[in-house]
N, C-alpha and C positions, 0 to 999 in steps of 0.2 A: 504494500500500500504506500501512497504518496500523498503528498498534501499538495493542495491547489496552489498554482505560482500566482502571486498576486502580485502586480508590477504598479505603480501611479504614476502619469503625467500631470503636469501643472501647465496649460496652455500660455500665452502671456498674456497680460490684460487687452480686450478688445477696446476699436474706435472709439467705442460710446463711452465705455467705463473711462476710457481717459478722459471723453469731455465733461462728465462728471465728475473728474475728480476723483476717481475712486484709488485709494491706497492698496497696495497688494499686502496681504496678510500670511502668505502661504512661503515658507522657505523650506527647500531641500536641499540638507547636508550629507555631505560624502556618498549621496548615488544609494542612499539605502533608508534616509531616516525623513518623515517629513513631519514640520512644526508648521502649528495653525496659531498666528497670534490671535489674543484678544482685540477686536477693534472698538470695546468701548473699556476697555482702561484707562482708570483715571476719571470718565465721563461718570459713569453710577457713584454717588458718595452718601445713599442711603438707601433702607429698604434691604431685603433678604439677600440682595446679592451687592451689598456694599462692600470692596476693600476684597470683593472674590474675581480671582483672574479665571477665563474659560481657556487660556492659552492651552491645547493638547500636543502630544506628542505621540507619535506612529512610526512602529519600523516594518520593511518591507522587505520581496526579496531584489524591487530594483526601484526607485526612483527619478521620474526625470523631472527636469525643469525646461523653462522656455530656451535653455540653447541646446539640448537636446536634438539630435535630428531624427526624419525618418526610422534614418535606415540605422542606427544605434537605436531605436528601440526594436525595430527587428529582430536584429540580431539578438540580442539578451532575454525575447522574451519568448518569439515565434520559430526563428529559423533551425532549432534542433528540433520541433515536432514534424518537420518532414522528414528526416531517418525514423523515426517513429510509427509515422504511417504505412513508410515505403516495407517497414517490416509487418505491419498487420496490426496495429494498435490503430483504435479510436482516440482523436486529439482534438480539442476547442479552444475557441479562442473567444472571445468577445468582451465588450468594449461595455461600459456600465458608467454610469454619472449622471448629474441635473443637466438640463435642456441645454446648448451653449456652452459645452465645458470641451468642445473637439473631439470627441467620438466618432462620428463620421469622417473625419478629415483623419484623424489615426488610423480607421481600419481603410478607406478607400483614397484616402486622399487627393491629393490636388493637381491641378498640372505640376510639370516639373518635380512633384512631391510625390511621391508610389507609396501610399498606405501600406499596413500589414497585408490586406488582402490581394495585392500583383501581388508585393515582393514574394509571399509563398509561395505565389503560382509558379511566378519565377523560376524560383528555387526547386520547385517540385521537379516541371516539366526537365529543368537544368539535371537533378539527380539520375530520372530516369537516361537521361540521354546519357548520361556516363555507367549507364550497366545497364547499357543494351546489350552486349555481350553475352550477358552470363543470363540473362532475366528478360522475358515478353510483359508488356504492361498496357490494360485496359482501364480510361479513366470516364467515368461519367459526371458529371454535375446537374444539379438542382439547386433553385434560386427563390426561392418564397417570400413572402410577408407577411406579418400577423400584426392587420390592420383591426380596428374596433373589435377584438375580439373573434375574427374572421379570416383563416386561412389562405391567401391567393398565389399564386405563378406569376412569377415575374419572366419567365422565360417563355409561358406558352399563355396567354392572355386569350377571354373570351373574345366572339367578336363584338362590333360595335353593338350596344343596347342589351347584351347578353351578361350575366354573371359575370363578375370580376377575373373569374379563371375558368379555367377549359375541367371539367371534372367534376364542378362546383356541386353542391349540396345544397337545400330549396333554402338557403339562408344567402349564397352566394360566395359562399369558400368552402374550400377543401375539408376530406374530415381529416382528423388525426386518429388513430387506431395503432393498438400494440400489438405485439405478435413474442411467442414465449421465445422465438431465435432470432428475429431482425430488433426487437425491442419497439421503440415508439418510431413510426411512423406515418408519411401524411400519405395517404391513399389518393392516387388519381395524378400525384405529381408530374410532371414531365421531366425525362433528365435524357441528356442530352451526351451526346459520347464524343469524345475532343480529343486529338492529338496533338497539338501544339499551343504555344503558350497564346499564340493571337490570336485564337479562337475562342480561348477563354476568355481575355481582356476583352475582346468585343461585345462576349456576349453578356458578361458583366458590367458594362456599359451602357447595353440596352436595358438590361434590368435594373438598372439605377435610373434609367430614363424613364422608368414605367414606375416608381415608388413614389408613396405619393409623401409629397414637403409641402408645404407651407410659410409663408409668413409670417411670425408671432412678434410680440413685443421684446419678448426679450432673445430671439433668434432667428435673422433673415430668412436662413433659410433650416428651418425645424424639420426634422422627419420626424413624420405623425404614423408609423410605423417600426417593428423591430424586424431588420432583415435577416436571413438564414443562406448563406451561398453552403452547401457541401458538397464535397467532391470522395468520390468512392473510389478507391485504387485498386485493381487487383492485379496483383504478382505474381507469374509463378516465370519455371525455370523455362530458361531459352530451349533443351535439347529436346524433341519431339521424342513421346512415349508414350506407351500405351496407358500409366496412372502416372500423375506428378501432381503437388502439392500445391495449393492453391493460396496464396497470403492477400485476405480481406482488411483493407487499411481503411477508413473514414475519415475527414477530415471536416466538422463545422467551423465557419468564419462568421459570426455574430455583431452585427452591429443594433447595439439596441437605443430605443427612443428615448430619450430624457423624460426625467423626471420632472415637473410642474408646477409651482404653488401659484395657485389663481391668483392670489392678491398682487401677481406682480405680474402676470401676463396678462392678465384684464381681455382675458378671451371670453368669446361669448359663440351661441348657436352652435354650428359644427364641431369648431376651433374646443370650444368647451365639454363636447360630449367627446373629441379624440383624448384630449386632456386626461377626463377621468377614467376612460379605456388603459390608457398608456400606466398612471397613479396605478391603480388597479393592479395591473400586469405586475408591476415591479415591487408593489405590496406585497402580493403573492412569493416572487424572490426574494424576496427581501425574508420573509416569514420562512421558508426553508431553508436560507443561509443561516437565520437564528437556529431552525431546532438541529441543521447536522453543524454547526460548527459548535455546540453546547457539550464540551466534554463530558460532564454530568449525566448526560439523556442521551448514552448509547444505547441507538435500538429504539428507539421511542419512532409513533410515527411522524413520517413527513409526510406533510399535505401536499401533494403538485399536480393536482387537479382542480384548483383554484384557479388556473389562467390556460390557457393555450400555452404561453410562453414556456412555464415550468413544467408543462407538461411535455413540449420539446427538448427541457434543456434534462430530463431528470439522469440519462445516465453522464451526462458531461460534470455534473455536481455531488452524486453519491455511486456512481456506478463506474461502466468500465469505461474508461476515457481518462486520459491525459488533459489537465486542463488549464489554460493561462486564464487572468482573468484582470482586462485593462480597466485601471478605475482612473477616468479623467475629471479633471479639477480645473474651477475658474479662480485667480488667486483675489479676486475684488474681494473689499471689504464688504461689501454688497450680500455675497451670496454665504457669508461666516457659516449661516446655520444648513445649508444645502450643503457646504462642504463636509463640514463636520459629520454629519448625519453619512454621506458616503464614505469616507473613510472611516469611520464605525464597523458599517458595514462589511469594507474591503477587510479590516482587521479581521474581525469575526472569520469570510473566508478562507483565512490562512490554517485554522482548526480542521476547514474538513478535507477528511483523508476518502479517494478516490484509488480504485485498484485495475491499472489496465491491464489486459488477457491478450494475448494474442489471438488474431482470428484467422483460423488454418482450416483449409475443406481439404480430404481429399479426392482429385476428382477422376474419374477413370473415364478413358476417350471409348467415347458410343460406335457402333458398329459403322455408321454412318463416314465418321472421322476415319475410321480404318480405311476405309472405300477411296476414301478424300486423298490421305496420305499415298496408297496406292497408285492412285491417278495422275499424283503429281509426281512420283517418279516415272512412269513410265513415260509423262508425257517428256519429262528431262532426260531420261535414257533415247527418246527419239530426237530430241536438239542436238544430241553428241552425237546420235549416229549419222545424223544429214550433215553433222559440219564437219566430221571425219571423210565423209562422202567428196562433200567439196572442195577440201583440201585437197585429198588424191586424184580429183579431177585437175586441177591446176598445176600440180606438181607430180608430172609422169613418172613413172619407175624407170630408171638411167639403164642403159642397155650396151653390152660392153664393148669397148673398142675395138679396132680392126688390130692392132696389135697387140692387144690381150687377146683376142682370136688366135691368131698366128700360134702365141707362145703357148696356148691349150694344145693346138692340132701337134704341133712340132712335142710338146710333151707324151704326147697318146702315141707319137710312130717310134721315140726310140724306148718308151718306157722308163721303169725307174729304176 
């Protein structure tokens, strides 16, 4: 068993909070430890929390701040779960925090900036190309949303005036359903089969194209959605045979919706009923991070039927999966008690311990494949004998001299 790697970025302070004035409260020292000052010290000087500092302290097992790049936090926190997968372990990643705190721009990011989500792809598609060698590999992906509570496809979309996805359920998404060997699954998915890395990026692009954002008060552009891109790996050995070993790897990239408090988005109609969709969702995680990270309540149960979300995420949080888990932070003095309340949370996640298994089939080739293999050598035993063929047509058999003649006949009359 292993505990869940919890890493925190600190974005820098955005346009707005500068033109307000706002103080940044949030420092991270030496890449591991993060302090949230008090921003009213000094100001309270009576009443129950007079002369009391809320200054906290949090250690992690990485740390970044706003000079932080990309691809350092890549590296430290996603790029060893692709040896991971490529061996047959389930591995997640996902991005957690209040509305505005760069979640989206971590896992997908920006131009010129390649989120965690390329950079693995990157790196995935990179690994297999350097053992192709020894190992054949079949990759598919699937790309979802879990909008108000409702399931959709971001890769295969209804058509116009039709349910949100192609599969839909008389609600308009997808179901979810469990299975005692594949675990939780969304039934009806579309997944799509890719072999190179710009087929992924495209098509990850398209489905960022089809999420749906908004603009709120306190974030231009808000995803009023939690996304799911996973990608399915299967491995086995390069040498064709009649049984060979099959290694099943999964990999979730998670980027989930921020967290909300009305009194400061001053949303209303839609804007306000996705609000408390999203609250809701993250309640719900929030509520199972509490009961598995409680050392005291081993074995007690966890609820993760409370959302779609935890019911997605439940083997990447107490089951079999490899799990990173990015908690982004806005450092304004502004958001003190949004921050605090996530890194809380984030702390708590470092308790719970998660156990990945490898996923191994063995598969035996159908009678069909024998047929198949057959076919194909014989059709390759006929390219070698036509281009044998044509060789000896262009390059005659050498037929011997007049004076190698001679010296045969004159050897035959006086004998040896």
């Amino acid at each position: 068993a292993s505990s869940i790697k919890v890493a925190v970025r600190v974005r820098p302070l955005s346009g707005r909070e500068r033109a307000q004035s706002q103080q940044s409260v949030v420092r991270v020292i030496e890449g591991r430890t993060v302090v949230v000052l008090d921003p009213t010290d000094g100001v309270i000087a009576y009443g129950p929390a007079a002369n009391r500092s809320r200054e906290k302290q949090f250690s992690f097992d990485h740390a970044f701040d706003e000079g932080d790049s990309q691809e350092q936090v890549f590296n430290l926190t996603t790029r060893d779960l692709v040896e991971h997968v490529l061996g047959g372990l389930n591995c997640t990643v996902f991005a957690y925090g209040p509305t505005g705190s760069g979640k989206t721009y971590t896992m997908t990011g920006a131009a010129g900036e390649l989120g965690v989500m390329p950079r693995t792809l990157e790196r995935l598609f990179s690994e297999m190309r350097d053992r192709s060698e020894d190992s054949r590999f079949r990759v598919r992906i699937s790309y979802i949303e879990v909008y108000n509570e409702c399931v959709y496809d971001l890769l295969n979309p209804a058509p116009s005036g039709g349910a949100h996805g192609n599969g839909a359920n008389s609600l308009g998404g997808l179901d979810l359903r469990e299975d005692p060997v594949k675990g939780m699954f969304v039934a009806g998915v579309h997944e799509v089969e890719v072999s190179t890395t710009h087929q992924v990026l495209a098509l990850l692009e398209k489905g960022n194209g089809r999420r749906t954002t908004e603009s709120t008060r306190a974030n231009e552009q808000s995803s009023r959605s939690h996304a799911v891109l996973s990608i399915c790996v299967e491995a086995r050995e390069a040498l064709a045979g009649t049984k060979h070993a099959l290694a099943l790897g999964k990999l979730s990239l998670i980027d989930l919706a921020g967290s909300e408090r009305m009194g400061k988005t001053n949303n209303g109609g839609q804007r306000l009923r996705e609000g408390n969709n999203i609250n809701r969702s993250l309640l719900a995680l929030a509520n199972c991070i509490n009961a598995l990270g409680e050392k005291s309540k081993k074995g007690a149960f966890v609820n993760y039927r409370d959302s779609k979300l935890t019911r997605l995420l439940k083997e990447s949080l107490g089951g079999n999966s490899k799990t990173v888990m990015l908690c982004c932070l806005s450092p304004s003095a502004d958001a003190f008690e949004e921050t605090l309340n996530t890194l809380k949370y984030a702390h708590r996640a470092k308790n719970i311990q998660t156990k990945a298994v490898r996923n191994t089939a063995s598969v035996t080739a159908h009678i069909a494949e024998y047929q198949q293999i057959i076919s194909d050598l014989r059709t390759e035993i006929g390219h070698l004998k036509d281009q044998l063929r044509r060789v000896s047509e262009i390059v005659p058999t050498p037929s011997p001299s007049r004076h190698s003649r001679g010296a045969v006949h004159a050897a035959a009359r006086w004998g040896p």
